[in-house]
Structures are given as C-alpha cells and as structure tokens.
C-alpha positions in Angstrom: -160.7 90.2 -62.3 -159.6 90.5 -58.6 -160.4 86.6 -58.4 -158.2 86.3 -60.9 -155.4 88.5 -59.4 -156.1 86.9 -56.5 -155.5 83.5 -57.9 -152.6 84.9 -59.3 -150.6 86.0 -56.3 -151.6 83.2 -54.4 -149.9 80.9 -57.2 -146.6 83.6 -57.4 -146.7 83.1 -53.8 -147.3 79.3 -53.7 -144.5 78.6 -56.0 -142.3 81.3 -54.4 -142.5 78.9 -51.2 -142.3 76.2 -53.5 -138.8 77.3 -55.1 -137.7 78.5 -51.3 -138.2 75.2 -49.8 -136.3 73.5 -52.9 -133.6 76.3 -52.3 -133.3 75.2 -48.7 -133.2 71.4 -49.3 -131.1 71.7 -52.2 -128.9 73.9 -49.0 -128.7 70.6 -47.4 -127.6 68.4 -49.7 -124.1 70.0 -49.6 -124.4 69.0 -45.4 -125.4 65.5 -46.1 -122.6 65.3 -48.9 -120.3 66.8 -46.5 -121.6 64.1 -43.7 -121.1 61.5 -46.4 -117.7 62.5 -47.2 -116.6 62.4 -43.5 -117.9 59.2 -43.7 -116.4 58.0 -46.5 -113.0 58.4 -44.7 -114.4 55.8 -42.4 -115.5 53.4 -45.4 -115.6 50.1 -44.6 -113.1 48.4 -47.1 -114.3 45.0 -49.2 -112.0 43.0 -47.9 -109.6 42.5 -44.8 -106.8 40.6 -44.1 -107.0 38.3 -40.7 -105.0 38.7 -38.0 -101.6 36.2 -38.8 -102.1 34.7 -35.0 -105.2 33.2 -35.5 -104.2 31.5 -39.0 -102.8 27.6 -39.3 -101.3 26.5 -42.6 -101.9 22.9 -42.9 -99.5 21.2 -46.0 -101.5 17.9 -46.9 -99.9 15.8 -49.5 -102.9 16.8 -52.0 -101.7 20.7 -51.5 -101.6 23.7 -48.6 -104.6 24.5 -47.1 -105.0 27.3 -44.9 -107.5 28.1 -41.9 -109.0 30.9 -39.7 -109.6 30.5 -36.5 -112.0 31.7 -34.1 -110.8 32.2 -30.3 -113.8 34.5 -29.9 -116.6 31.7 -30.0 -114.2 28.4 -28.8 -111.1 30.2 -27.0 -110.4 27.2 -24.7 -110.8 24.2 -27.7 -108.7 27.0 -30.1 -105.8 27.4 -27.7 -105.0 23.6 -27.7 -105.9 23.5 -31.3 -103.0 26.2 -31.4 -100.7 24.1 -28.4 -100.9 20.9 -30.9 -99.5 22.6 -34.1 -97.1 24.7 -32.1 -95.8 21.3 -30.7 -96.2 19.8 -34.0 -98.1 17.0 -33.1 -100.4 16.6 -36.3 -97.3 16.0 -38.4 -97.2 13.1 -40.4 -100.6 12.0 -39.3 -103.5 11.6 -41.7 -107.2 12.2 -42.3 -108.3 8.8 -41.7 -112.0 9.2 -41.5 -113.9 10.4 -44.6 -117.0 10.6 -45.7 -118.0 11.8 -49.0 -120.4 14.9 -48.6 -120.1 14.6 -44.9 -116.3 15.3 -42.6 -112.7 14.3 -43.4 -111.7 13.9 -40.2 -107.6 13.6 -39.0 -105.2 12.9 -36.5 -104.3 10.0 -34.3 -106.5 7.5 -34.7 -103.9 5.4 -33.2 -104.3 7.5 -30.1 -100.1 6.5 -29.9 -99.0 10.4 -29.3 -99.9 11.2 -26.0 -99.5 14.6 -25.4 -99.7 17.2 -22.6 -101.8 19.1 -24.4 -104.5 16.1 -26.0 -106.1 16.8 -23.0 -109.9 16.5 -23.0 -111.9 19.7 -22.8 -115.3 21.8 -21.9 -117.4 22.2 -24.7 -117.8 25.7 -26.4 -120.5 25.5 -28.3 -122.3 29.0 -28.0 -121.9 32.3 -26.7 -124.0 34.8 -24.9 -124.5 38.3 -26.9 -125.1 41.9 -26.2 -128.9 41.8 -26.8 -129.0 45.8 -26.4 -130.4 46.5 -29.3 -127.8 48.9 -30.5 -126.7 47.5 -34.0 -124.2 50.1 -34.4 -121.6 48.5 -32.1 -123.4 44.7 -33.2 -120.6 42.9 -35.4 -123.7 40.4 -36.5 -124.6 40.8 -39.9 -128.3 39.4 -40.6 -128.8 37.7 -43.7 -132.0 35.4 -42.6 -134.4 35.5 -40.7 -136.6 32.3 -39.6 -133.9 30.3 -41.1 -134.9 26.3 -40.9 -132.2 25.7 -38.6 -131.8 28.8 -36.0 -133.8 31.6 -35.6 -131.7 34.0 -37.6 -128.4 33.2 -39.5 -125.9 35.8 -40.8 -122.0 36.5 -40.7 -120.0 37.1 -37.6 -116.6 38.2 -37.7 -115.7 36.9 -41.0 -117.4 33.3 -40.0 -121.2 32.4 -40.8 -123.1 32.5 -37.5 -126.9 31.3 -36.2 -128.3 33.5 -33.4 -131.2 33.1 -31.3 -132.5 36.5 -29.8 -135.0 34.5 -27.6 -132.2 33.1 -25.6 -129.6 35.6 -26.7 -127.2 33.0 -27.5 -125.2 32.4 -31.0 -122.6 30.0 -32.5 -120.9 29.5 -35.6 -122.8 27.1 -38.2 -121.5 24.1 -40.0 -121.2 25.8 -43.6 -118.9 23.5 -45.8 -115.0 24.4 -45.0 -115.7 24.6 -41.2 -113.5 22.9 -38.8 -114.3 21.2 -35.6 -113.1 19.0 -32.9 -114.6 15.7 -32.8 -115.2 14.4 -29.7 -117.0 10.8 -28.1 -121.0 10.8 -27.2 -120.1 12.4 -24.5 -120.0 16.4 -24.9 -117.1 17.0 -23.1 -114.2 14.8 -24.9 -113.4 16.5 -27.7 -109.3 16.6 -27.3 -107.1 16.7 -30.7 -109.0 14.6 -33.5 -110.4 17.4 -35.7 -112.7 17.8 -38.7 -113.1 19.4 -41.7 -117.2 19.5 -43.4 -117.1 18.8 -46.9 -119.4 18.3 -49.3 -122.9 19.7 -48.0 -123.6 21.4 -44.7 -123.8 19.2 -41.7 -125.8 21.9 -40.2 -127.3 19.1 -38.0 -123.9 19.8 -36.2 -124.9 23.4 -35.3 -124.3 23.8 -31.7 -123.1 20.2 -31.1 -119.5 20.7 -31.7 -116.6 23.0 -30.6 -115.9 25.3 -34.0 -111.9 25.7 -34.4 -112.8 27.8 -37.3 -112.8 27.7 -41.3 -110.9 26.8 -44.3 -110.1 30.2 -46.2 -108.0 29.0 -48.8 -107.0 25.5 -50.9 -110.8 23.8 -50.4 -109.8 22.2 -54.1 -107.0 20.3 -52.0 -109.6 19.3 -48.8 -111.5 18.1 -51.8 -109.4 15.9 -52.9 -108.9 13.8 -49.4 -109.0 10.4 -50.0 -111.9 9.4 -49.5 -113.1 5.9 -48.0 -115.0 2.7 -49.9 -118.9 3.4 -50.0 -118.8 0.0 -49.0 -117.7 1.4 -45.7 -120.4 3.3 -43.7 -118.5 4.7 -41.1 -116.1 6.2 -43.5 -112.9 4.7 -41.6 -109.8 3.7 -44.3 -108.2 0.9 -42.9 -105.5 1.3 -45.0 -103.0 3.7 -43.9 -101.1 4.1 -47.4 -104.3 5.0 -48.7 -105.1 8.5 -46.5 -104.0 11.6 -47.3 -101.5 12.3 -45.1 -101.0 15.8 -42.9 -97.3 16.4 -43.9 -96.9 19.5 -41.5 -98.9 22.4 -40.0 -97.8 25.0 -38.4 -99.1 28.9 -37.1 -98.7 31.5 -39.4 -96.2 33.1 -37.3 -94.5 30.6 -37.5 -94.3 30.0 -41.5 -91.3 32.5 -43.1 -92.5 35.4 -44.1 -91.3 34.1 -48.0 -93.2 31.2 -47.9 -96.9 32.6 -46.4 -99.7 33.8 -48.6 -101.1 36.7 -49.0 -104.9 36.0 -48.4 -107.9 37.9 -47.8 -111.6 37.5 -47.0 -114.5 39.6 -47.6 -115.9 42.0 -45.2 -119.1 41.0 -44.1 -119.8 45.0 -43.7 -119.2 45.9 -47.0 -121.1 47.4 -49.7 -120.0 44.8 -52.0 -121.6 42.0 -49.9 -125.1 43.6 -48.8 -124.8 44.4 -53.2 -124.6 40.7 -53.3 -127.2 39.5 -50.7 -129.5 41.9 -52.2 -129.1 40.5 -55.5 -129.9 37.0 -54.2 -132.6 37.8 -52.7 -134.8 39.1 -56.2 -132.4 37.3 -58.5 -132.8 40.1 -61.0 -131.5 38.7 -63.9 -132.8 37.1 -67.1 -131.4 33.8 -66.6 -133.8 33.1 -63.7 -137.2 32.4 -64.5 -138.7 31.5 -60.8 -136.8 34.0 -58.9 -137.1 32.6 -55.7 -138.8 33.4 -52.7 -136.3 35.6 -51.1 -134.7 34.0 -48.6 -131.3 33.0 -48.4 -128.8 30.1 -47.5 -126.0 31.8 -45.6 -123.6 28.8 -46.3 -124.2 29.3 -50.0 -123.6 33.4 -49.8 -120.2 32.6 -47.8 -117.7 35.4 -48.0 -115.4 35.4 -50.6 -111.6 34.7 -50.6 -109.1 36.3 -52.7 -105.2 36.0 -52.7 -103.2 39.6 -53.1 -99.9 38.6 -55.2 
C-alpha cells in the first residue's frame, strides 16, 4: 500500500511540475507575443516604391518602359547613364542591334553625337562586401547556394545579385530585363551604347559588363523591339526605318508628376517572397509530379512588379 501511495504522490507531484512548467511557458507566450507585436510595428512591408532619382522612363515607339537603376554597384557608369538622358542625348535614336533571346542594344551607332559626357569609363563590375558575418545589417537575401554560375546567388536591393564569400566580392547578374553598357574588347570603353537582355539570361555576362540597372515595368514593349534577319548573326539592322526607335527618355524627376506611374517592386525581405521561394523549392502542389530537386533559378523567382492606380 505505501508503494502505492508512494507512487501516487510522486505522480501528483510529477504532474504538479508538469502543469507548473506549462503554467510558466504558457507565462511567456504573452512576452514573445508582446516581442512580436513590437515587431510587427517594424514589419517589413511587401512591396516598396524606388526612390524617383534613380528611375529613367524610356518612351520607345512600341510603348513606355521604365528602369531602376543601381548607383550602389556601377555609380560612375550610372551617373553618365543619368548625364546622357538629362542632356537628352538618346532621343530619337534607336535600338539598332538585336538579337532574339540575347540584347537589344541602342544608341548611336553612328557615333555622330559627340558629347561631353560619351566619355569612356572604368569598369564597375563588382563590389567588395561587409563579410562580418552579421546578417542582421546584410541587405543580401540568399536564395542559392552553389549556384552553376557564382557561388551563391540571391537579391540585393531590389536587383538579383551573385556573391562570392571566398573573395567577398558581389555583382548584379544578367537576369532577363537587366541593362548594361556595352563596351569594345577592351574592358574599359563602355561610354553611351547600352543594352537591354531579352529573351534568356546572358548570365555568361555576369561580371563582364557595367549593370545600369533593370527594367521594372513595360518588358511586353522591350519585347516587341524589332528584331534583326536570322540571316544576320551579329544582329545589326541595316535598315534604319526598320528599328524601334528611342522617341525620348528622361529621369523621373524630370517626367510631370501627371504623366509618371505609380510602380512598385517587391521587397526582397518580405514574408511574401521567402512564402514564395519556399514554395519553389518543394513545389507542393498536385500539378507537379517530379518536384524538383530544390534548388532555385534566381532570374526565374525575380521580384515582382505591380502598378498602384
């Protein structure tokens, strides 16, 4: 009998603990919820708008496109970029270079508008990072890891990025949309003609070229540059009345306020895009049958743009 007692209080006792212990984490909870709430003021929103200095509207006779550009990886190559469209000196010229799945590629091929500012520059093709190791103040967002062409690949403010932690180094990738200076064999020649990669990613590219930045808006008009004979291998179109021609393009700022467009891109931070990387990596849905192997193609999970009427 006294075993039996014994067993007894030692069970009341065990699940006294037992119910003390819950009572004590479930006293917690309300101290994470509180932590999460205070957080929650600091939640990182979907999607942001980008600054208006670092936005060129370009009006092409097949529609407006419109692009974000990135000082913070090519500031040198971005401020003539900037110089030339403030000066208007793309206007009226023409995307005379094209090559389906590869670069339409624009400006003076007549090299007839010599400007102050067509000056030839340094190459920017990467950057050195903070390789502390402290992620919270890391603006990288990894998506891959062992990626076929850079060690790691993943979003950097707003644009899709390659990073090598070996060398600490990291650039901007040649996802389609992405627009570049072109330049001779030589690396440091790249002066006004620019490029914008359709079709597939030239990701052979990747830190060859000076990145001006991206497309965020009107890719159905890039895709409908004229493109040249496939008869033609080096995708030149002789034929002047048969480019697409740049009509204008100008800086945000400097586009009335009437005529601009509200447009946004998604926040690489966001719940909604680790939701969506997450997704891509199982592919959880009945549709697939072979659901991959869980890596991802960083050009393919680009962030989304959306246009706020």
């Amino acid at each position: 009998m006294r075993r039996y007692t014994f067993t007894a209080i030692t069970l009341s006792i065990f699940t006294l603990f037992v119910s003390l212990f819950a009572a004590s984490s479930q006293m917690k909870s309300p101290a994470a919820g509180l932590a999460n709430t205070e957080n929650s003021t600091h939640v990182v929103p979907q999607w942001r708008t980008p600054e208006l200095t670092n936005l060129v509207y370009m009006q092409l006779d097949s529609g407006l496109i419109i692009m974000q550009l990135a000082p913070f990886m090519s500031p040198i190559n971005v401020g003539q970029f900037k110089s030339l469209i403030k000066d208007g000196f793309y206007d009226g010229l023409d995307f005379y270079r094209v090559i389906d799945g590869f670069v339409a590629q624009g400006g003076d091929v007549t090299q007839s508008r010599l400007h102050e500012h067509a000056k030839q520059l340094p190459a920017e093709l990467t950057r050195v990072y903070n390789g502390s190791g402290d992620s919270s103040n890391d603006p990288f967002v990894l998506v891959q890891s062992g990626e076929f062409m850079a060690p790691q690949t993943g979003f950097l403010n707003g644009f899709a990025a390659g990073r090598d932690p070996s060398t600490l180094q990291e650039w901007l990738l040649h996802c389609p949309g992405v627009v570049a200076f072109g330049r001779n064999n030589e690396l440091n020649t790249a002066s006004s003609e620019f490029y914008i990669a359709i079709g597939q990613a030239p990701r052979h590219l990747d830190r060859n070229m000076s990145v001006l930045g991206k497309v965020i808006y009107g890719m159905h008009h890039v895709q409908r540059i004229k493109r040249a004979s496939v008869n033609v291998p080096s995708g030149v179109i002789e034929d002047p009345t048969k480019r697409t021609k740049i009509v204008w393009a100008r800086l945000a700022n400097d586009v009335p306020v009437q005529q601009r467009v509200n447009v946004q891109v998604q926040n690489e931070h966001s719940d909604a895009v680790a939701t969506r990387l997450a997704r891509g990596r199982t592919l959880e849905n009945e549709f697939f049958h072979f659901r991959g192997n869980g890596n991802l193609d960083v050009c393919y999970y680009n962030l989304k743009t959306r246009i706020v009427e």
